[in-house]
N, C-alpha and C positions, 0 to 999 in steps of 0.2 A: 698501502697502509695495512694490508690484513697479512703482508710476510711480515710487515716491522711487525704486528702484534702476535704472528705466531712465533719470530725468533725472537724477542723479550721475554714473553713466556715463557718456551722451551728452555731458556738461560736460568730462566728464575727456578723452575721444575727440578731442573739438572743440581742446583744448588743445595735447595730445600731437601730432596730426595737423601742427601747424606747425611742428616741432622737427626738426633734421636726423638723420637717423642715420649713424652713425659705426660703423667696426670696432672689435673687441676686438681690442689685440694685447696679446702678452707684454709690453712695454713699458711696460704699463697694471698690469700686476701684481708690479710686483718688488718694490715696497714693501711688499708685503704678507708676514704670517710665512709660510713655507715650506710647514706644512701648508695654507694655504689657497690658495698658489699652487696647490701640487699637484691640489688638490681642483676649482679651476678648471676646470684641464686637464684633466682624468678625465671631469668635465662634460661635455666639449666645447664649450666656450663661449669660447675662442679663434678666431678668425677669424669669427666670427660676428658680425651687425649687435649694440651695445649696446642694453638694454632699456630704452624706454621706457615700455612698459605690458607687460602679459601678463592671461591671461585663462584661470582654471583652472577646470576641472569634477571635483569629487569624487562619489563613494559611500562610503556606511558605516555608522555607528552610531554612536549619543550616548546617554549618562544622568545625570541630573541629579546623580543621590547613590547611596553603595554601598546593595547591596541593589534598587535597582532593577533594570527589565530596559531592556534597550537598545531603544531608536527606530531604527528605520533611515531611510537619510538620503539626500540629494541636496541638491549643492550647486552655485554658480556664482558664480565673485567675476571680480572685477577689482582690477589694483592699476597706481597709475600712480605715477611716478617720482621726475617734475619735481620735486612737491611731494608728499611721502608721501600716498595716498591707499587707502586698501582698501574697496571696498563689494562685502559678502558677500551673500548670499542662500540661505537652506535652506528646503527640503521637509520635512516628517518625517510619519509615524504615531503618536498615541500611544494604544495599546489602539485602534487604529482610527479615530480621533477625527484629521483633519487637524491639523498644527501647521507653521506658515510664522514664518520671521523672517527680521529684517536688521540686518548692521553697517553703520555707517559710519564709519569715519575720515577726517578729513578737518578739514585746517586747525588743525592737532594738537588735537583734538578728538573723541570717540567718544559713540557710543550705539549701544545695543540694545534692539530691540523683539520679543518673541514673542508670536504672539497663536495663540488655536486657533480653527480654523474661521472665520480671516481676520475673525474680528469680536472675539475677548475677549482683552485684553490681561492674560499673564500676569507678564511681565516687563518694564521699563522702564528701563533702566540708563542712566547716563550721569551725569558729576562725576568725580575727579582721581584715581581711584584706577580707573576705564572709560581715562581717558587714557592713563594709565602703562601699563596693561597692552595695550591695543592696540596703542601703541607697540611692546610687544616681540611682539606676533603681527606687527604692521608688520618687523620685524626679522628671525624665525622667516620669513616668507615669502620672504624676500630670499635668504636662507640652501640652504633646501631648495628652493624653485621659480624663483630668478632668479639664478644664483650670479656671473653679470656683472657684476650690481649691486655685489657687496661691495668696488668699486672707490670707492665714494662716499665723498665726504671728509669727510662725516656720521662715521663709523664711524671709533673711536680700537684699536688692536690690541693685546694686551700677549700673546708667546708662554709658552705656561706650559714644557711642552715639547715633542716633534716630534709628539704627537699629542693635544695639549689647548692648546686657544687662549681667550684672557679678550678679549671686547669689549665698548666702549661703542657705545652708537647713540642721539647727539642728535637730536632732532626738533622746534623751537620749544625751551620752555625746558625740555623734559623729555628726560634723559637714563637710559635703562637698563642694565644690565647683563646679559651673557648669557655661559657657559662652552660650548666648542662642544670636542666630542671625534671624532677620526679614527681610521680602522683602516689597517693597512699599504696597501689598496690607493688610498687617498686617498680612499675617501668618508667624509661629514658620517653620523655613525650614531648621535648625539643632542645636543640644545642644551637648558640646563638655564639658568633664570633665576628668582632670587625676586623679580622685582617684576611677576608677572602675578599678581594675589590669583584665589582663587574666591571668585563667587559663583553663589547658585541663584535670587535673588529680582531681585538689580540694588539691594537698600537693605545688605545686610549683605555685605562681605567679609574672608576669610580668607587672612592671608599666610601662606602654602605654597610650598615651591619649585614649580616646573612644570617637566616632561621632556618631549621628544617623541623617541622612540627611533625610530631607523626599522627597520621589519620587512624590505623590499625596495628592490631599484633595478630601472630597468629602460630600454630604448633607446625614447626615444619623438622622434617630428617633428626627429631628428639630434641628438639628446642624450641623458646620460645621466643620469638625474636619481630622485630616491627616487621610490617609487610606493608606497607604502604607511608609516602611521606610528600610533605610538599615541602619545591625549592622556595625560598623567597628573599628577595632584596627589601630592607626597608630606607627606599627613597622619602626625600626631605614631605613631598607631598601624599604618602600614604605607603603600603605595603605592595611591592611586584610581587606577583607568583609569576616564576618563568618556566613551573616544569612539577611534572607530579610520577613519581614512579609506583610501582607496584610490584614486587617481590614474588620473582617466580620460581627459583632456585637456588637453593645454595650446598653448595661442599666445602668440608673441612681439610686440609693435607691429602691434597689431591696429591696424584702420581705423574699423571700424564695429561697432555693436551689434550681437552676436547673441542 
């Protein structure tokens, strides 16, 4: 798993590396509804070069199902632009016992593989319902970690009002939906979408809305951007949290593999 994540990388590097980079100006945002100009700006993500890739490192915790106890975690993805791409990579514990996995999207296309102890595959996902929903993590990432991006003409907008926005996000032929809510000072403080299903195995999934509320912001490498968030499913009988990250790094048009 960690050559497939350093040769997807390296492919996507190799690509990005040939494309020019351009400013954000306001210019670039007027079309957009109002809260999300504003939420731009707040970023600080005006006057800065546009994203063509970035490259985040989290901490935190993950669980499969209620009832269980959480994994603590470590992660490192990348996501490139051009052509929607995200390949993730986590660390976990579980009772002690190593657990490593990887996403990839790419080519509107997704899978997941987790194995323990880098040899027994527990989970294997990937088929149209792995797409759909990657797509809107593909989405969800643009949102909270790349908010330059939201300039892509992928993305259709409809204002609900001054602090509740309705988008699509095509990606090939799959289109999602996501409701994204602001508070007065212009930050994103949750994106809510039902076509991310859970699942625990990769063969059965359950369509549930999906929230990622954020807990914090915080000033990192000249922006302002969440640093903390919670995953959650909301099941017929109350809300899951299956996962809480925390923001430890980010770069913009990275060059090379770290």
């Amino acid at each position: 798993m960690k050559n497939t994540f350093r040769k997807e990388v390296t492919e996507g590097l190799e690509r990005t590396n040939k494309l020019k980079l351009e400013i954000l100006k306001e210019s670039d945002i007027h079309h957009l509804p109002v809260a999300v100009q504003k939420y731009i700006l707040y970023t600080g993500s005006i006057g800065k070069n546009k994203v063509l890739n970035f490259r985040v490192e989290f901490k935190g915790r993950i669980r499969s199902k209620p009832g269980d106890d959480f994994m603590k975690l470590t992660s490192v993805q990348y996501n490139f632009m051009d052509y929607p791409t995200r390949i993730f990579y986590i660390t976990a514990k579980k009772k002690g016992v190593p657990v490593k996995g990887i996403h990839v999207y790419k080519n509107f296309k997704a899978k997941m593989i987790i194995k323990i102890l880098g040899l027994f595959t527990v989970v294997d996902a990937k088929g149209k319902e792995m797409d759909q929903g990657e797509t809107v993590t593909v989405f969800n990432d643009m949102c909270f970690m790349a908010p330059a991006t939201l300039i892509d003409r992928n993305i259709e907008w409809k204002e609900v009002d001054e602090k509740t926005v309705e988008a699509k996000f095509t990606n090939g032929g799959i289109t999602i939906k996501a409701t994204l809510l602001f508070n007065d000072k212009g930050e994103l403080v949750n994106f809510i979408s039902k076509d991310r299903c859970e699942t625990i195995d990769g063969k059965t999934y359950y369509n549930y809305p999906w929230h990622t509320p954020v807990i914090s912001y915080m000033d990192i490498n000249g922006y302002r951007l969440p640093s903390g968030a919670r995953l959650i499913y909301e099941h017929t009988d109350g809300k899951f949290c299956y996962g809480e990250f925390e923001l430890e790094n980010i770069e913009y048009n990275c060059k090379q593999l770290k």
